[in-house]
Structures are given as C-alpha cells and as structure tokens.
C-alpha positions as CSV (number, residue, x, y, z in Angstrom):
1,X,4.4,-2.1,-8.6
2,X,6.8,-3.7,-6.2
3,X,7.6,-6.6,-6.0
4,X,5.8,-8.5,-2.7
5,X,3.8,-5.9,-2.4
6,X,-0.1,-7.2,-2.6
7,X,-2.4,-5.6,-5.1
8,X,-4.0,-2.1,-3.6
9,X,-1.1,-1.5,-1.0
10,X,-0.3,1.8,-0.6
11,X,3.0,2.4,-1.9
12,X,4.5,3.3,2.3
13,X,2.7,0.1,3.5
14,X,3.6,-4.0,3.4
15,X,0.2,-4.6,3.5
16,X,-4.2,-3.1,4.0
17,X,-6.6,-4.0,5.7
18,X,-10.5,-2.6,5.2
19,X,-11.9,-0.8,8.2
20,X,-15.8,-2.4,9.2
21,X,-18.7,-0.7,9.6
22,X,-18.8,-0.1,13.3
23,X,-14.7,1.2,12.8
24,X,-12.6,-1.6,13.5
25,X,-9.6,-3.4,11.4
26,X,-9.4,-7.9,12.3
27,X,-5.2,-8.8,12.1
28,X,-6.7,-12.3,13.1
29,X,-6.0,-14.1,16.3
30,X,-8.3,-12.4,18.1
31,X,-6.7,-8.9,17.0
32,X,-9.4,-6.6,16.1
33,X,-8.6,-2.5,17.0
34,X,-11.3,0.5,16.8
35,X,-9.7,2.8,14.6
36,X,-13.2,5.2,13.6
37,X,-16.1,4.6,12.6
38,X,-15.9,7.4,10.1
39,X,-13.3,5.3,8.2
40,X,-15.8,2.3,7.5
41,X,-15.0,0.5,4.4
42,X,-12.1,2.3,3.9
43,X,-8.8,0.5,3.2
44,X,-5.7,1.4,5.7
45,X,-1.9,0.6,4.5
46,X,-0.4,-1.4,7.0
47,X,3.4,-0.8,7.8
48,X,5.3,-3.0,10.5
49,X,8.1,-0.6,12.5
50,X,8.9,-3.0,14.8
51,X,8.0,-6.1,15.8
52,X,5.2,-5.4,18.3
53,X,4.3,-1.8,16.5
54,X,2.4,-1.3,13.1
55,X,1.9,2.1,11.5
56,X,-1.8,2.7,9.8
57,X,-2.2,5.0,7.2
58,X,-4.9,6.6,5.4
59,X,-3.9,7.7,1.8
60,X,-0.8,9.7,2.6
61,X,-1.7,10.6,6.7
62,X,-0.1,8.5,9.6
63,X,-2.9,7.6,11.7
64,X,-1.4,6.5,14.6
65,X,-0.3,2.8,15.4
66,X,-1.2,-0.1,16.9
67,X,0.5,-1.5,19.8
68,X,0.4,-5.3,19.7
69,X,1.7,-5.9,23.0
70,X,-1.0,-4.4,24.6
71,X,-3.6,-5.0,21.8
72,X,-4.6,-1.5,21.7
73,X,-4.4,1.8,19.1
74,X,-2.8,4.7,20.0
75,X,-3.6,7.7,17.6
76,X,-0.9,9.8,16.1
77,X,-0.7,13.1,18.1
78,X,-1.2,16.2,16.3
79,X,0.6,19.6,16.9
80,X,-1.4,22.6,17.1
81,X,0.0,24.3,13.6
C-alpha cells in the first residue's frame, strides 16, 4: 500500500468516497454531486487533476469529473468504438 493513501483507495485515486442511495457523493461544504443512482453504495476513487477538477472512478473506468467551480458533474464522454 502506499504510503498516504487511506485504506480502500483505489490504487489511481488520493482518496473514495461511497455513492448514497438516491446517487449522490457529499465532499462536505455543501458539496454533494448526482453521480447515478445505479452506483448506490458503491465506493468511487477520488483523484484531484487540478485544483477546481476531480476525476471519479469506478474500479478501473473514468467516470467523468466534477467541476468544483461550478459545483456540477460532467460525465466522461464516450466514443462510439
């Protein structure tokens, strides 16, 4: 394990958080994002890019990220192949 990381971290994140069961993941502060309801209780890894962008993954797929300037998710497009 790495050191810093905290226990259940997927090995790509910094950090998870558990999804609820109506779909969303609480960063605090008032920073709660739907994600998908399909994903309740499921934990996402948690990867900062920049300082107002955070990746969310789900085992080994990129979800999308969330935009913390404009408190909102924005899925990860995906190519028709």
């Amino acid at each position: 394990m790495v050191q810093g990381r905290p226990p259940g971290a997927l090995p790509s994140s910094d950090f998870t958080k558990s999804v609820s069961p109506c779909g969303h993941i609480n960063l605090g502060r008032k920073r709660r994002f739907f994600v998908s309801s399909a994903l309740a209780g499921q934990r996402l890894g948690v990867k900062e890019v920049d300082s107002d962008r955070l990746l969310l993954t789900f085992v080994d797929l990129d979800l999308g990220w969330l935009d913390l300037r404009i408190n909102v998710f924005q899925p990860r497009e995906v190519d028709g192949n």
